[in-house]
ZADO-1210 file (C-alpha; in nm, 4 decimals, padded with zeros to 6 digits):
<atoms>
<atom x="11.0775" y="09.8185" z="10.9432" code="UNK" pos="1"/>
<atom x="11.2330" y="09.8719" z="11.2610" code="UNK" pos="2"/>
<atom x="11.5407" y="09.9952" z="11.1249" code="UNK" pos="3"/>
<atom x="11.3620" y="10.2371" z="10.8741" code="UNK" pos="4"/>
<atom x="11.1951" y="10.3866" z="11.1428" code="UNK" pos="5"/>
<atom x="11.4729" y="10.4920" z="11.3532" code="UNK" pos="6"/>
<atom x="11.6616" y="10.6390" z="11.0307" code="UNK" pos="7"/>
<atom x="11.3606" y="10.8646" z="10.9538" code="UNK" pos="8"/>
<atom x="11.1244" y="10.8883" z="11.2396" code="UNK" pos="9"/>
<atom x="11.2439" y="10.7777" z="11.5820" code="UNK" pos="10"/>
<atom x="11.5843" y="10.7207" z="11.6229" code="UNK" pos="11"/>
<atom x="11.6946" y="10.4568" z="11.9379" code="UNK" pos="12"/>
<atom x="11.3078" y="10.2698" z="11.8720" code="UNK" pos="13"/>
<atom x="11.4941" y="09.9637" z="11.9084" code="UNK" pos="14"/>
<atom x="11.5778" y="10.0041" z="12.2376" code="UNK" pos="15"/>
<atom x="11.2244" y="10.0812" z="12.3264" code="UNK" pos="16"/>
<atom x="11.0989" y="09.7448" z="12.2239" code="UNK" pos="17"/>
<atom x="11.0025" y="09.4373" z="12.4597" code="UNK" pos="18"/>
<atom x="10.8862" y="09.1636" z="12.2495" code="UNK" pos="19"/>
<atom x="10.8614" y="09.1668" z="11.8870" code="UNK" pos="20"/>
<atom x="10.6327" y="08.9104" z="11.7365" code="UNK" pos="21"/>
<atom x="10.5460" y="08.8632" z="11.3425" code="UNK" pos="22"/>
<atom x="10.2888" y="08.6449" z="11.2145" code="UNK" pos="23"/>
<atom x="10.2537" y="08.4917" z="10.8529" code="UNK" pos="24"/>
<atom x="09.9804" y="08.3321" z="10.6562" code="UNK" pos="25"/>
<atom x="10.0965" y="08.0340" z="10.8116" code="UNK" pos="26"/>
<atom x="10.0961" y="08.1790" z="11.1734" code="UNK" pos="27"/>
<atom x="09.6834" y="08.2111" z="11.0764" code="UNK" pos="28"/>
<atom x="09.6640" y="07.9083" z="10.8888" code="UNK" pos="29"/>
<atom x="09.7525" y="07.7479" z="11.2394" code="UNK" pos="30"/>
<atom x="09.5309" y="07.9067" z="11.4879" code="UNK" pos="31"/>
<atom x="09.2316" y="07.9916" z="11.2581" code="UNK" pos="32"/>
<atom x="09.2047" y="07.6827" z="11.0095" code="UNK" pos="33"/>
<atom x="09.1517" y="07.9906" z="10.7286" code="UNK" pos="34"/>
<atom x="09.2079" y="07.8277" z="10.4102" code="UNK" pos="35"/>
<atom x="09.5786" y="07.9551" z="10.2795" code="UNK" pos="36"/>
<atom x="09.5749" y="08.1128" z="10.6134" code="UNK" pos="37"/>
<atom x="09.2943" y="08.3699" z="10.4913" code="UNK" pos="38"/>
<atom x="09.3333" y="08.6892" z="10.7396" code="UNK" pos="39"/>
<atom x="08.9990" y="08.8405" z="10.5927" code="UNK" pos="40"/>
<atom x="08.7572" y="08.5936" z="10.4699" code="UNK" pos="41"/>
<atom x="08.6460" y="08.5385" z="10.1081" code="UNK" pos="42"/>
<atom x="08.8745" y="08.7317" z="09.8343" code="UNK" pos="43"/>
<atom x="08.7794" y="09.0650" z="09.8813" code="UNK" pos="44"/>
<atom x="08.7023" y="09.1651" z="09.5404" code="UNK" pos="45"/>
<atom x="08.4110" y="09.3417" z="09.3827" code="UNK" pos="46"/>
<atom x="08.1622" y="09.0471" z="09.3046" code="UNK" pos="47"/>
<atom x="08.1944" y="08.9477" z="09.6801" code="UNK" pos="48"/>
<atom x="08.1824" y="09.2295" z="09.8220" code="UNK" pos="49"/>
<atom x="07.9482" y="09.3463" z="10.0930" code="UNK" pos="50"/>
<atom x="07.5971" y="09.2466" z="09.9324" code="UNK" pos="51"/>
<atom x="07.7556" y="08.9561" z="09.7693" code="UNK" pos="52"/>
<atom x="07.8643" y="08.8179" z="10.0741" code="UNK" pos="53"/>
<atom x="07.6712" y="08.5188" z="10.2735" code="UNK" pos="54"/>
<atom x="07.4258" y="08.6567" z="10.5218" code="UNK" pos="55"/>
<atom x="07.4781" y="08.6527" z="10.8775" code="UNK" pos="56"/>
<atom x="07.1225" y="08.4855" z="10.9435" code="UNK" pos="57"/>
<atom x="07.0806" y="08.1437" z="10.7943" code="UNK" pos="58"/>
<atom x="06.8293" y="07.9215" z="10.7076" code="UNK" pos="59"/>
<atom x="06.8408" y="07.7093" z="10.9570" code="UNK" pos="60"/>
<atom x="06.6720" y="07.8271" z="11.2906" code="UNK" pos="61"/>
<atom x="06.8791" y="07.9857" z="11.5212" code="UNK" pos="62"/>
<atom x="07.2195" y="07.9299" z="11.3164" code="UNK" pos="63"/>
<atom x="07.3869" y="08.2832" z="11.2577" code="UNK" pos="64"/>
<atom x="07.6771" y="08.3999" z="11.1174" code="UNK" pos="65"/>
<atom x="07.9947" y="08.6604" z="11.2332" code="UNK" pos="66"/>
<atom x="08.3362" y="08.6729" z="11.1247" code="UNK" pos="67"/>
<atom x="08.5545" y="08.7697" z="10.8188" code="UNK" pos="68"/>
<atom x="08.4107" y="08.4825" z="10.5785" code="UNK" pos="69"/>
<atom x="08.0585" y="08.6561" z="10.6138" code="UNK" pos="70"/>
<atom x="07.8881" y="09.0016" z="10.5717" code="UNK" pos="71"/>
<atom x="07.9978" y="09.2593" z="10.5904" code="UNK" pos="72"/>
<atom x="08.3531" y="09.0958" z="10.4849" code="UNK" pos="73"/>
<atom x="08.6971" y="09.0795" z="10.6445" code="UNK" pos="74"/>
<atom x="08.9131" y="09.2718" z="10.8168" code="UNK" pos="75"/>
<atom x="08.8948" y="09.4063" z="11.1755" code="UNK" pos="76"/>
<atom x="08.6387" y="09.6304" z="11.1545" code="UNK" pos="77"/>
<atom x="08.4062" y="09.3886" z="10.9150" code="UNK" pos="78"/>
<atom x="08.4453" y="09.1452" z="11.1475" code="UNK" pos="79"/>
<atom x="08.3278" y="09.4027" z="11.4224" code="UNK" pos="80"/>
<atom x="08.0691" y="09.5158" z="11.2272" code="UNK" pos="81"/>
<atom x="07.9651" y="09.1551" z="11.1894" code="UNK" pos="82"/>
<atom x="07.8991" y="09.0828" z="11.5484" code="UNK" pos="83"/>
<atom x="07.7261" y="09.4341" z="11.5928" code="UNK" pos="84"/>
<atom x="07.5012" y="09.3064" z="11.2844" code="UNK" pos="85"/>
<atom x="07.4534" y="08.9548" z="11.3852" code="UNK" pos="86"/>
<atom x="07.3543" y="09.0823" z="11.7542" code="UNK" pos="87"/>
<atom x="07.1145" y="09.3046" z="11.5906" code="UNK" pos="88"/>
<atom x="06.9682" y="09.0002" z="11.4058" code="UNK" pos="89"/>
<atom x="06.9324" y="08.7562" z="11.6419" code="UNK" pos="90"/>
<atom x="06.7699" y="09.0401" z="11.8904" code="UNK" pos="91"/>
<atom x="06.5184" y="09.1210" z="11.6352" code="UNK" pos="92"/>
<atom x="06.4182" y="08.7306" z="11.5495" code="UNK" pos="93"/>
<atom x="06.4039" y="08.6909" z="11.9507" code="UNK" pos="94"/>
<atom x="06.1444" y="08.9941" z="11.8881" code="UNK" pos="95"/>
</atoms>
């Protein structure tokens, strides 16, 4: 990628960069315990999408849910979106 990018966009970018770090579905495997080193949750696929994904508020009292395995699914900004949601939740059960 590097190398790509200084033949067509910005030549010397090489010599601009500090640290380089790459990470693999191992790399999450190890520091998240995703199954398969998941990166966004549940396969992201049209009968688990959104709606079809487990709710953020479960049954048992005071238990919710935020992350990429839940709703509104993975990625950064589901995950985001879950906190934000799951906030929302538990502000509106503490009434």
């Amino acid at each position: 990628m590097i190398r790509r990018t200084e033949q067509r966009l910005i030549p010397g970018l090489r010599s601009m960069i500090e640290v380089k770090e790459a990470g693999t579905p191992l790399t999450c495997w190890r520091y998240t315990g995703n199954t398969q080193g998941a990166i966004y949750g549940f396969e992201q696929s049209m009968d688990n999408a959104f709606m079809n994904r487990i709710d953020n508020r479960t049954p048992v009292k005071g238990l919710y849910l935020a992350g990429a395995w839940g709703n509104p699914g993975g990625g950064f900004g589901g995950v985001l979106r879950a906190g934000a949601r799951t906030f929302e939740q538990i502000i509106e059960d503490w009434g």
